[in-house]
N, C-alpha and C positions, 0 to 999 in steps of 0.2 A: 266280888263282881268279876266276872271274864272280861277279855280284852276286849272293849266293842269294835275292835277292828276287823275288818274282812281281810282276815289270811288265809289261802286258799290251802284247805283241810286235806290231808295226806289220809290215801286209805286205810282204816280201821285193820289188826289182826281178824284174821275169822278163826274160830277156837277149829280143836283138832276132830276130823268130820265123826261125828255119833257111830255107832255099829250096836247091833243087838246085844243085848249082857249087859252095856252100859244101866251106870246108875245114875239117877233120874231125880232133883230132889222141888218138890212142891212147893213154893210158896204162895201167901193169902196177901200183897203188899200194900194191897188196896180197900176197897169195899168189902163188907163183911159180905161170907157166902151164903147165898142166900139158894140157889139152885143148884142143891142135891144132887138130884138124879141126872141132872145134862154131866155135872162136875164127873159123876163118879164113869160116867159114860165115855168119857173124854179121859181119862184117867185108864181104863181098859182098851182104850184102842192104843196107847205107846204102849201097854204091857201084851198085847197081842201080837204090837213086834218084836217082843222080844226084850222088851226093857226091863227093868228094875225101878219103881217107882216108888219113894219114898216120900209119905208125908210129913210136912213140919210139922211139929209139935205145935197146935195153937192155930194150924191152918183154919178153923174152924169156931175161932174167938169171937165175939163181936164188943166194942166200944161205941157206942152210938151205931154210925154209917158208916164205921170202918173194921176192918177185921184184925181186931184189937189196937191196945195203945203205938201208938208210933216206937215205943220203947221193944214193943213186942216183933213188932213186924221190921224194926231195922234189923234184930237178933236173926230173923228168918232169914232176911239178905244177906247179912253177914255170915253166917253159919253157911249158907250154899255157895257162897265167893267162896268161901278160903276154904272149905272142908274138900282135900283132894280127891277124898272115894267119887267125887259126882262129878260127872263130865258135863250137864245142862243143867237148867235151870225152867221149869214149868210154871208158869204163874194162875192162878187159881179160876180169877175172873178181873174185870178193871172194877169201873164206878168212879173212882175216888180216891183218892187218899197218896200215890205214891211219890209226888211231889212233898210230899209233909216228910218222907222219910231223907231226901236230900239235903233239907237245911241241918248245914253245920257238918254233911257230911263226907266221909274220909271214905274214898273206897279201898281206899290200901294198897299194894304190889300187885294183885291182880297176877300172881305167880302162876296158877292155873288159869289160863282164859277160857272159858266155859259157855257156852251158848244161852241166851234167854231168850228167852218165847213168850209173847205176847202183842195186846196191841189196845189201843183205845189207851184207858189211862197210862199204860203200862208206855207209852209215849217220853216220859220225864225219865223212867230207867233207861228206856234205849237209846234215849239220845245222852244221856247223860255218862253213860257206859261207852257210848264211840267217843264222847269226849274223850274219854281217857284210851282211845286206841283199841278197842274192843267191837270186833261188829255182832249184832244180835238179830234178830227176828221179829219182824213186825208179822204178825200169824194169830190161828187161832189161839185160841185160851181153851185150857180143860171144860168152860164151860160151854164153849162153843164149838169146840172140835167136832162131836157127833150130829152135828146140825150141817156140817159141810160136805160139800160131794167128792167125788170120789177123786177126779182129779185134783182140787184144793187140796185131800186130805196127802196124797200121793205127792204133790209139788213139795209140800211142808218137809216129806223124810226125804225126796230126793236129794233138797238143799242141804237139811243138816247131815246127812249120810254122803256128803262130798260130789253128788251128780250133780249135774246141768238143769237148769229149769229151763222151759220155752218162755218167748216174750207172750207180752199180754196184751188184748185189743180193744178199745176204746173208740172214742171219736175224736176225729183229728179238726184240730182249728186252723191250721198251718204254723206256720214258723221255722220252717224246715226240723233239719235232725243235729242234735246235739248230744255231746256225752258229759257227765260231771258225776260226783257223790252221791245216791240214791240216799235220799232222806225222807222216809215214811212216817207220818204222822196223825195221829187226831188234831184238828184244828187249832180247837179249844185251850186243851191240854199244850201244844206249842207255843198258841201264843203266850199261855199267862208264864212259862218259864224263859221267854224272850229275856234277856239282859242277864241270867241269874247263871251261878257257874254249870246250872245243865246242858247250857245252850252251845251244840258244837259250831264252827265254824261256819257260815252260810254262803258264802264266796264260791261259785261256781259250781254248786250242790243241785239236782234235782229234786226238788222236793214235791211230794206226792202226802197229798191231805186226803181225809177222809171225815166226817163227823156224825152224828145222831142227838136227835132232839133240840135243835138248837135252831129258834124262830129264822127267819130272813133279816131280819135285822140285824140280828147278833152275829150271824153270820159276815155282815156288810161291815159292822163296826170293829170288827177283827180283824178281816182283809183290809180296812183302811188305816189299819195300825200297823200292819206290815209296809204299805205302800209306803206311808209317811215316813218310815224309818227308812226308807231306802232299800229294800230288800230284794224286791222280787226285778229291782233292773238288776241284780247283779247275782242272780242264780244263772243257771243254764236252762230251766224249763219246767215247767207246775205239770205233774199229773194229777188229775181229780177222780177220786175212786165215789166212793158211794156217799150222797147226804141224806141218811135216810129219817122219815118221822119228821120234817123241817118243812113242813106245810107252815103258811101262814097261820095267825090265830085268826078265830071264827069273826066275823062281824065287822073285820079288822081293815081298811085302806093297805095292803102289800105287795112288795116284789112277790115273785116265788123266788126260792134258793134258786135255780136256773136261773132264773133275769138278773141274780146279785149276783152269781160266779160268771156270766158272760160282760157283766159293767165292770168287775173290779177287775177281769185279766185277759178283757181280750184286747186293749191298748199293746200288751207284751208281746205279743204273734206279732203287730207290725212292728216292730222292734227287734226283731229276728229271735224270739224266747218263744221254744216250741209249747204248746199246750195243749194238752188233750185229755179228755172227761170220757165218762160212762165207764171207767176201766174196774175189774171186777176186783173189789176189795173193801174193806171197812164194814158195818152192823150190817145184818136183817139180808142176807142174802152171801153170797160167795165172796167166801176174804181171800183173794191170792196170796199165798205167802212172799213178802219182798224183804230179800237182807237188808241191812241198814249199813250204810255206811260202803257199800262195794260201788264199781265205777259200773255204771248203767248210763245208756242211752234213748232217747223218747225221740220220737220220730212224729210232730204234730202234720205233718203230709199225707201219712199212713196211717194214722190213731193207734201206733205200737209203742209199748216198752219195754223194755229187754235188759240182760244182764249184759256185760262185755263179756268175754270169753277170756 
């Protein structure tokens, strides 16, 4: 179990920026692949820049709902940490599964720090990766990449190729402007790793959710699992990217997802905790690539969020 204390988290390493040549290695951490052709799509747009992209052996496993045994898919992880020929780390698609690979586990030296890329499940890796001082990429997945437009796709190499990204726009609720540790997330995926040693430091962190398929309710009864722990008085400010597919069920007495995200954080705006929604990121539409773990600033006055410089 990690410290449940709130000590306020020093910025992450960011591995050394990508350039064309680099080698590239694929892993399946999560959900078995099940979407081919987006995969293999997404897979030719880093080698059109110029990459080198190698698959894991077994990328393409299935165990039930997951893309192979956890025994399989830790060897994937491991083999692309410590193998020094690869500068990144590609992850295939989420779904599932890559919390099942952290218990019990050792990430080791971390002698080469190497960038990962993904987002949705792949949630429990990145955050569990800046735990150990590593910052990663909350971004498209091989399966999603050729679904993105053209600036998304362009944001994603500017980042890992060492340039500057622009801030991103949203709706502002107030709360003025704040800076802390950008911490990108799928909801879900966050909270069920709350307490466990993935979970980095939350103390004066921005944290910025995103989720899919997950009724209004569930959605409520997450966010009140946060609140009760004390959490969101002591970040620096919530950005809310995309909830998408989060209709209520048919027939059903419900909030919508909008009436649960303005009850459970708009108390924090008067509080002086900036928050701001509609900002473009998460399923079913334009994922902005956001590091994890770098010092970023949300401006709930202006409905922006931005990197520091």
């Amino acid at each position: 179990m990690p410290d449940s204390s709130f000590s306020p988290p020093s910025s992450p390493l960011l591995p050394p920026p990508l350039k064309p040549g680099n080698r590239l290695r694929v892993i399946a951490p999560s959900g078995a692949l099940r979407e081919l052709a987006t995969f293999q799509k997404g897979v030719e747009i880093w080698r059109s820049r110029g990459y080198q992209i190698d698959l894991s052996p077994g990328y393409d496993q299935r165990w039930g709902y997951l893309a192979g045994t956890d025994a399989e898919r830790r060897s994937q992880l491991a083999d692309a940490l410590q193998d020094p020929e690869y500068q990144g780390i590609l992850c295939a698609r989420g779904g599932y599964g890559g919390a099942r690979l952290l218990e019990n586990w050792d990430w080791g030296d971390l002698k080469w720090p190497k960038w990962l890329i993904g987002f949705s499940d792949i949630t429990s890796l990145l955050w569990g990766l800046c735990r150990q001082g590593v910052s990663g990429v909350h971004g498209p997945l091989l399966t999603t990449l050729a679904a993105e437009p053209e600036w998304s796709v362009q944001r994603l190499f500017d980042w890992v190729e060492g340039r500057s990204i622009p801030s991103i726009a949203g709706t502002g609720w107030g709360g003025g402007r704040a800076e802390g540790m950008l911490l990108p997330a799928n909801l879900t995926v966050a909270t069920h790793i709350l307490g466990t040693a993935a979970q980095p430091a939350l103390e004066g962190v921005i944290l910025a959710f995103e989720d899919v398929t997950e009724a209004p309710y569930r959605i409520d009864r997450m966010l009140t699992q946060w609140r009760m722990m004390g959490i969101f008085q002591k970040v620096k400010g919530i950005a809310i990217g995309r909830f998408s597919q989060c209709d209520p069920p048919a027939n059903v007495p419900s909030f919508t997802v909008e009436e649960v995200l303005r009850d459970r954080f708009s108390d924090l705006v008067s509080g002086g905790i900036p928050v701001v929604s509609d900002l473009p990121f998460g399923h079913d539409g334009p994922n902005a690539a956001l590091p994890v773990g770098v010092p970023a600033w949300l401006d709930g006055d202006r409905g922006t969020l931005g990197i520091v410089k």
